[in-house]
N, C-alpha and C positions, 0 to 999 in steps of 0.2 A: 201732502208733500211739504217736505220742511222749507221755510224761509230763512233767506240772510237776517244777518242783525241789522238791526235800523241804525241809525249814526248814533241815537244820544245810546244804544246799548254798548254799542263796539267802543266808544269814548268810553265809558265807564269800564268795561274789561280792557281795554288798554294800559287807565289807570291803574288798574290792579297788577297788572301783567310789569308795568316799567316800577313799582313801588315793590315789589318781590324781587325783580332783575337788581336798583338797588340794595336791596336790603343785605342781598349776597355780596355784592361787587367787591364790597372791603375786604373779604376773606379769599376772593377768589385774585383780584390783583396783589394781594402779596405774596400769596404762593406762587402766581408766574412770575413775578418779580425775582425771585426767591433762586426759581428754578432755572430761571434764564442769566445768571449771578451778576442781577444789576444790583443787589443790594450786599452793603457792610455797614453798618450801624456801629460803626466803632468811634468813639470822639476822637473828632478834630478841633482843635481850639483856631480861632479865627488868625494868630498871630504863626499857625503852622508853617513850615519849610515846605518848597516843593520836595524835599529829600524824603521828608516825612509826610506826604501825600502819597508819595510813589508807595513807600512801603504798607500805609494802610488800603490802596487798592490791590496790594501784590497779597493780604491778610485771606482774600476772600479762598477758604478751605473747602470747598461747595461739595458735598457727597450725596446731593437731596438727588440729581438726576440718578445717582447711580441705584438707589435703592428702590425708585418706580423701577427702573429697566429690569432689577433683581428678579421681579415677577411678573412684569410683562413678557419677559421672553421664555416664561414657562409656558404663556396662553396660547396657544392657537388650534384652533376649531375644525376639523378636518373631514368631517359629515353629519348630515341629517337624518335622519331614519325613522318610520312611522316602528309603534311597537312590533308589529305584526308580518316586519319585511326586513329580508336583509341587505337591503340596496339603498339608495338614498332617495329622497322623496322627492319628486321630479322640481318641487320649487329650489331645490338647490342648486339646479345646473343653469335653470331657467333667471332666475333671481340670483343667489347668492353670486354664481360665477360672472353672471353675465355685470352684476356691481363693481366685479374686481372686488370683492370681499377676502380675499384670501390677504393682501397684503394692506387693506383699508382697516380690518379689523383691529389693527393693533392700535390704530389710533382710539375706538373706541375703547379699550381695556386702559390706554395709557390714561388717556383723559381721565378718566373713572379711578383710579389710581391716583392723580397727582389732587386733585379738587373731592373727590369723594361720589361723582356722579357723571355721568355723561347722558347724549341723547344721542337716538336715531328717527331721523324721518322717514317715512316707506310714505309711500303716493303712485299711484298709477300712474304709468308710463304712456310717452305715446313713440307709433312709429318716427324715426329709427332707434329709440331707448327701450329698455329690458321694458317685462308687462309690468316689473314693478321696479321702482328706483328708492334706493336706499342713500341717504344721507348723515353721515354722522355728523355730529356735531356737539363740542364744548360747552357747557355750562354757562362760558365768558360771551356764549354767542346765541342760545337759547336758554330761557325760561319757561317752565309748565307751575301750573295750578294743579292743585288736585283738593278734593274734595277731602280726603284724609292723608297727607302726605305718605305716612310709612306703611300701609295696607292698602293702597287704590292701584288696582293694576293699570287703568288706562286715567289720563288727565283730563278736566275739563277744557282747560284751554292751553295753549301753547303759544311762546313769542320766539318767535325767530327773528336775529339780525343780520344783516348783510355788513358786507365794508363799506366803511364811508366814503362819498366821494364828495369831490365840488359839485355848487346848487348851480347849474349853468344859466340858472335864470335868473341868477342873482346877479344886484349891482356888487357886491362885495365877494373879492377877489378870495377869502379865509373862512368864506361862509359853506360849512360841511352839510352834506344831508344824508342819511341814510333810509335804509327801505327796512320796513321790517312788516312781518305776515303773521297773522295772527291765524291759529287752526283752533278750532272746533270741530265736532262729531260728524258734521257734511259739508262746510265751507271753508276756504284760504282768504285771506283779508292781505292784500297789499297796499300796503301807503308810504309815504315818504311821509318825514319828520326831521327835523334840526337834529344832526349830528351832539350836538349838547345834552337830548334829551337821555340817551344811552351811552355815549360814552364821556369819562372825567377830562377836564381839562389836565394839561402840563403841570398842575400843582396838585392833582388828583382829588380837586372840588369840583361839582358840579356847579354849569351857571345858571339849570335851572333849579332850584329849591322845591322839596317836597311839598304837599302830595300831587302835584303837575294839576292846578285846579284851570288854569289859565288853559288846559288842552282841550280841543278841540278838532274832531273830526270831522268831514263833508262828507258826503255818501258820493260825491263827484271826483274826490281824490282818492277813490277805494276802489283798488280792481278786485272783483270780486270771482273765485273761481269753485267749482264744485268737487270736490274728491270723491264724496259719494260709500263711505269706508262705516260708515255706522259709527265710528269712535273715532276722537282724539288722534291722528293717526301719528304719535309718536311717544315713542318707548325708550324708557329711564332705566339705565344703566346704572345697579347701585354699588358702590365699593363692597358694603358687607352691609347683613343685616341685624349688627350685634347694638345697635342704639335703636331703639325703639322709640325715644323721646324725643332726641333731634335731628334724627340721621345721621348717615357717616361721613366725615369730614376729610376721608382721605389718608394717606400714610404720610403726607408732607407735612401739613399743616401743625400734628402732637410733636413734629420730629423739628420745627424751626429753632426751639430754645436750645438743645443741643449743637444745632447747624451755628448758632451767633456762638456760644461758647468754644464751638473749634474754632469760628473766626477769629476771636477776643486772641485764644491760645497761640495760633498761629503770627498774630500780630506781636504778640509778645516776643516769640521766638524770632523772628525778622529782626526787631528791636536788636536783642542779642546778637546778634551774630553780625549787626551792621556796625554795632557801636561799644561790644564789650566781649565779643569773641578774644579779639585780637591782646596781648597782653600791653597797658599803657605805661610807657615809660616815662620817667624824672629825674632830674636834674636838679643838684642844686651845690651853693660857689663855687659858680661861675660867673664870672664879670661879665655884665650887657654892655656892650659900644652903643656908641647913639652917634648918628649922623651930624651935621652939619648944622641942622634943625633941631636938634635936639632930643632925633625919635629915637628910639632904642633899635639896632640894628639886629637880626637872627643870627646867633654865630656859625648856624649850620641850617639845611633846609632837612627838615625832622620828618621821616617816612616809615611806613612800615617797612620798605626793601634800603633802609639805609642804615650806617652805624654811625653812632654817635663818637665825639669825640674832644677831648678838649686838654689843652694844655697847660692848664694851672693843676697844682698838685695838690686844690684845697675840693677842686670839684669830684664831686659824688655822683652816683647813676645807679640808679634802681629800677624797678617795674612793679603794677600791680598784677596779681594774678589776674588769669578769663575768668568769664564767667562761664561755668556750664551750662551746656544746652541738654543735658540730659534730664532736669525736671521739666521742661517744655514737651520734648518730645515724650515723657514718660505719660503726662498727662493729653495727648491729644491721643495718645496708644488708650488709656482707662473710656475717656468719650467714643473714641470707636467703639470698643468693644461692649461698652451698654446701648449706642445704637443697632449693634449686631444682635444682643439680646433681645431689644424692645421690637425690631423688627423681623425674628427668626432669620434673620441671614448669617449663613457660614463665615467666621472671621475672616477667612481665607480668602472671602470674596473683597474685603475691603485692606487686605494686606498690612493687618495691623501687627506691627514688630514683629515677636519669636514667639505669638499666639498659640499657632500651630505648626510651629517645627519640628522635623523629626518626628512625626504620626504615621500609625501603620491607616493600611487603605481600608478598615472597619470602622476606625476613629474617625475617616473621613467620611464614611455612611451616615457614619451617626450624628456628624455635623451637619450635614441635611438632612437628617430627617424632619427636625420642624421645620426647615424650609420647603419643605414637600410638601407638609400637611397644610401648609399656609396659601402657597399652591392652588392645594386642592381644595382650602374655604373658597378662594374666588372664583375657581372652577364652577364651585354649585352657582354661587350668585349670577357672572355673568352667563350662564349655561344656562337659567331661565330668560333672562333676557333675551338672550339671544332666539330663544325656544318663540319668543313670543314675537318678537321679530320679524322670524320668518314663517310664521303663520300668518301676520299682515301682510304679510307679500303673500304667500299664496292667496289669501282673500282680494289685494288689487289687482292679481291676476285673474279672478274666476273661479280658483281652486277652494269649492266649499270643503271641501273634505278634509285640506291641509289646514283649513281655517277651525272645524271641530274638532281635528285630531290634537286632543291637550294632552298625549300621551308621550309622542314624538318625542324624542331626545337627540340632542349634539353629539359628536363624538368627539372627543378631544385626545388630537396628539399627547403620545407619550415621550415626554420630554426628561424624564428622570437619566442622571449622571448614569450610563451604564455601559459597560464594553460589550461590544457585538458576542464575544467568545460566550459571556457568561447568558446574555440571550439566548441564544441558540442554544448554550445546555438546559436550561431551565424549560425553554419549550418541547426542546427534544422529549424530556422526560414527560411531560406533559400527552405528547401524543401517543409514549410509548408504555408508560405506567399507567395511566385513565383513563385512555383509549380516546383524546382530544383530537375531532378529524384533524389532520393538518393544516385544509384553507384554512380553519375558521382561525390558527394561530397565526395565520399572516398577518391580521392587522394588529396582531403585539409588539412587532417586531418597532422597533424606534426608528423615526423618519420616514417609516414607510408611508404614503401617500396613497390615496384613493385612487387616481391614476397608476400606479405600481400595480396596486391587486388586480385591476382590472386586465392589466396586461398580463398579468402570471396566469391570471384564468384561461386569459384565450391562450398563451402558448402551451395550459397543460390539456387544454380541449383539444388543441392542434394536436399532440402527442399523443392524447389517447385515440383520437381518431384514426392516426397513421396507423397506430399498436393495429385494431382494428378489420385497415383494410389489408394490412401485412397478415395475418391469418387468415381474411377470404380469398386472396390470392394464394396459399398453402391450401388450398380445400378445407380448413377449419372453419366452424364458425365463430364472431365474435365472444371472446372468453375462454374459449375451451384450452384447455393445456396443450402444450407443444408435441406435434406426433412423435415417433420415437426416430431415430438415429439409425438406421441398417447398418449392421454388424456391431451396435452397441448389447445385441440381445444376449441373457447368459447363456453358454453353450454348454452340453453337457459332454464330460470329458471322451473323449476316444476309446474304444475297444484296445485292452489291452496298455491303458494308460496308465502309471502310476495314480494311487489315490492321495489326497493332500493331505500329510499327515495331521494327527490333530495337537492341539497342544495339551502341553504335558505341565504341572504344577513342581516346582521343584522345591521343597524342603525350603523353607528361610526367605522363599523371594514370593513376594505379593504379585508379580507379573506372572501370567503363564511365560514358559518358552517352547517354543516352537521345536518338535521333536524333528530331528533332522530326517532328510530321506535317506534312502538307501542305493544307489546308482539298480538303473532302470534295465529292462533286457537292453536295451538299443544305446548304453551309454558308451562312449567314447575310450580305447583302451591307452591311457597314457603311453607315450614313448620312453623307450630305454635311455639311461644315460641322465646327465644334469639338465635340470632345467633354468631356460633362463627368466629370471623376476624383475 
C-alpha cells in the first residue's frame, strides 16, 4: 500500500513545484495584465501635464480580449459517446452535467487560449457532491511537473493555490498566507505558507529570492488526504500542439508587439486631434496694452468659437492648416488587418475601415474559412483533453469501463455562420439523395442540443405509437396499408351505357384529344326557340 511523502520529500517537491510556478509567472502576469488593459507602456516624461496623462491612458487600443473570445465561442462540447453507442456515456449526465460543465467549460478553453495551457482537477466526490468533482483552473493558480512536458499524458506532481487571505495568527495586521496542495498519483498535501512565497509583491518582485532553500515543511502542518486515482489526478489543457520544444504560448502573448503598436498609434492620433486638428491662427501688428504694472494686456480673449478682431489697419491674421488624421487612422486600419491575418480572423470581425465593403455573401464564406479551420485545430487539442478528463471522472466514480474506453469521443457543437434555410436544404438532400435516416441528421442541425434530440425522439415515438394504435382500432394490424374507402371501388359501366371514347392523335399536336361523344339513347332533347347564356 502506497505511503505519504515524509516532510524532507514533500519540501523538496514543493521546491520544485514553486521554482517552475516562478519560472512561468513573468509571462503569465503580463498577458493578464495585458488582457485586463492595466498596461500602456507609452513614455511619460516626469515633467508631464495631467492633460497629457489623461490622453496616454485614453491611448490604450486593447483588441487582445477580442481575439481569445474570436474562438472561444466557437468551442463548446455538447456529448460524450463510447465508439460503439449512440447515446452518451453515463459519466456525462453523472459528472459532466452534475459539474455545471456546460457553462464552466469555457473557462477552461479561454484560460488555454490567453496563457497557452489551462488545468482541470477531477477528485472523487463525497455526499452531497457529484461521484466526481471537476475543477478548472488557471495556470496563474496551478503548476504540474511532468516527467517529459510535451508527450506525458498524466503529471508527476501538481501545485495548486488557493486565494490569499490574512495569517489570523499573526501579530502583523499585512501578513498574507495561502494554502496550497500539492497532488501526487494517491495523495493531496495541504499546507499554509507566506503569501510572498507565490504571489509578487506591488512592484512585481518577490520578497522571497530563489531557490526557497530557507523552506521548510513539518509533517504536523500537512493535511494529508487520499484520492486513491492511480495518477496525478489533473489534466493539461494545451493551446495547440505545434511547438514541440517549448510548448504553446498562447495567441496573446506573439500578439503583444502589435497590441503596444496600436497603443503608440492611437496615442499619436489622440495627440492630433487634441492639439493640431483644429486650424491655429496669428496675428501680427497689432499693438499689446500693458496695464498699470507694466504686463502686457490680451486684446481679445482668443478661442476656437471666437473671431478675431482688431482695429489698426497695419494688423494681419492668418492660420496654419490641420493636421490630417487620415495617416493615424490609415495605419491602425494596416495593424488590424495583419492581426486578422496572423490570427485567421475575419476583418469584419474587427471592423477594420472599407476592408470588407460591399462583398457578396461567398466572399464572406470565404473570409471564414481559415477561421473555421483554426476552429477546428483547437477542436482536436482541447477534444483530447477533454476525452481524458472525463475518463478520470468516470474512474473517481467507479466506472472502469469509461476509464479503458480511450476510444470515446466529444462531440462538439456545430457553430459555423449558417442560415437555417440553407441547413435544412443541405440535409434534406442528404436524406433524400443517400438515403441518410433522418434522426441520425438531427444532430447536424446548428444549436441543436442533446436535450432537443432527446425530446424529438420521444415525441416521434409518441406519434408513431398513436399511428399504431389508430390501425388496431380500424381492425388492421400495426403497418398494414389503410383499408379501402366504400364506394371508392371502380365500377363497371351500366348496361346500355355509353362507352368512353378513346383518344384520338390529331395531325400537328403531341397531345392526344379526346374524341367527343355522341348524345346517348337517353340524352336530353333541347328546347325550341333561343336560348339564354
Amino acid at each position: 500500500m502506497a505511503q505519504p511523502m515524509d516532510a524532507a520529500k514533500l519540501t523538496k517537491v514543493v521546491q520544485w513545484l514553486l521554482i517552475g510556478r516562478r519560472a512561468e509567472a513573468g509571462r503569465l502576469t503580463e498577458v493578464h495584465e495585458y488582457l485586463k488593459n492595466r498596461v500602456c507602456d507609452i513614455y511619460v516624461p516626469k515633467s508631464a501635464t495631467a492633460e497629457y496623462r489623461k490622453l496616454v491612458d485614453q491611448a490604450r487600443f486593447n483588441i487582445l480580449p477580442l481575439l481569445v473570445k474570436a474562438v472561444a465561442q466557437g468551442l463548446f462540447i455538447d456529448g460524450y459517446r463510447p465508439a460503439d453507442a449512440t447515446d452518451n456515456s453515463p459519466v456525462w449526465d453523472q459528472v459532466w452535467q452534475a459539474n455545471r460543465m456546460d457553462a464552466r467549460q469555457s473557462g477552461l478553453y479561454r484560460a488555454s487560449l490567453e496563457y497557452g495551457l489551462s488545468y482541470a482537477l477531477v477528485l472523487p466526490g463525497d455526499d452531497p457532491q457529484p461521484p466526481a468533482v471537476i475543477t478548472p483552473y488557471s495556470p496563474r493558480r496551478m503548476t504540474a511537473l511532468y516527467d517529459d512536458p510535451i508527450n506525458d499524458e498524466w503529471p508527476q506532481y501538481a501545485l495548486g493555490v488557493d486565494i490569499p487571505r490574512p495569517a489570523l495568527d499573526s501579530t502583523s495586521s499585512t501578513e498574507m498566507v495561502v494554502t496550497i496542495t500539492v497532488y501526487d498519483d494517491t495523495f493531496a498535501y495541504a499546507v499554509d505558507v507566506p503569501a510572498s512565497l507565490v504571489q509578487p509583491q506591488m512592484n512585481r518582485e518577490y520578497a522571497d529570492p530563489l531557490p526557497f532553500e530557507g523552506l521548510a515543511i513539518s509533517t504536523d502542518q500537512v493535511q494529508v488526504s487520499e484520492h486513491g486515482l492511480g495518477v496525478c489526478p489533473v489534466v493539461r489543457f494545451l493551446e495547440s500542439y505545434d511547438d514541440l520544444d517549448d510548448g504553446p504560448q498562447g495567441i496573446v502573448y506573439p500578439m503583444l508587439p502589435a497590441q503596444r503598436q496600436l497603443n503608440q498609434t492611437t496615442f499619436g492620433l489622440l495627440m492630433a486631434q487634441q492639439y493640431a486638428a483644429f486650424r491655429q491662427r496669428w496675428v501680427t501688428g497689432m499693438a499689446i496694452d500693458e496695464d498699470a504694472d507694466g504686463n502686457p494686456r490680451e486684446p481679445f480673449n482668443s478661442a476656437v468659437n471666437r473671431v478675431w478682431q482688431s482695429d489698426s489697419p497695419d494688423t494681419k491674421f492668418g492660420d496654419f492648416a490641420e493636421t490630417s488624421l487620415d495617416g493615424y487612422l490609415n495605419s491602425r486600419d494596416k495593424t488590424l488587418l495583419y492581426v486578422a491575418a496572423a490570427r485567421q480572423i475575419p476583418p469584419h470581425n474587427l471592423v477594420v475601415g472599407n476592408a470588407v465593403s460591399n462583398i457578396s455573401a461567398e466572399a464572406l464564406a470565404a473570409l471564414e474559412g481559415g477561421h473555421q479551420l483554426d476552429i477546428g485545430e483547437h477542436k482536436t487539442a482541447f477534444g483530447e483533453s477533454a476525452e481524458q478528463m472525463l475518463r478520470l471522472g468516470g474512474k473517481a466514480m467507479g466506472d472502469d469501463k469509461t476509464w479503458q474506453d480511450t476510444s470515446a469521443q466529444v462531440v462538439w457543437r456545430d457553430t459555423t455562420p449558417r442560415s437555417l434555410a440553407q441547413v435544412a436544404d443541405a440535409l434534406g438532400k442528404l436524406a433524400q439523395l443517400l438515403d441518410v435516416p433522418p434522426r441520425a441528421l438531427w444532430e447536424k442541425i446548428p444549436g441543436v442540443t442533446e436535450t432537443d434530440i432527446k425530446l424529438w425522439e420521444a415525441l416521434a415515438e409518441d406519434r408513431d405509437s398513436l399511428g399504431d394504435i389508430n390501425q388496431l382500432l380500424a381492425g388492421q394490424p400495426p403497418g398494414a396499408d389503410a383499408p379501402p374507402v366504400p364506394g371508392a371501388e371502380p365500377q363497371a359501366p351500366a348496361a346500355g351505357a355509353p362507352e368512353v371514347p378513346a383518344a384520338v392523335t390529331v395531325p400537328g399536336e403531341e397531345t392526344p384529344r379526346a374524341q367527343p361523344a355522341g348524345p346517348g339513347p337517353n340524352a336530353p332533347v333541347p328546347a325550341a326557340g333561343p336560348q339564354r347564356r
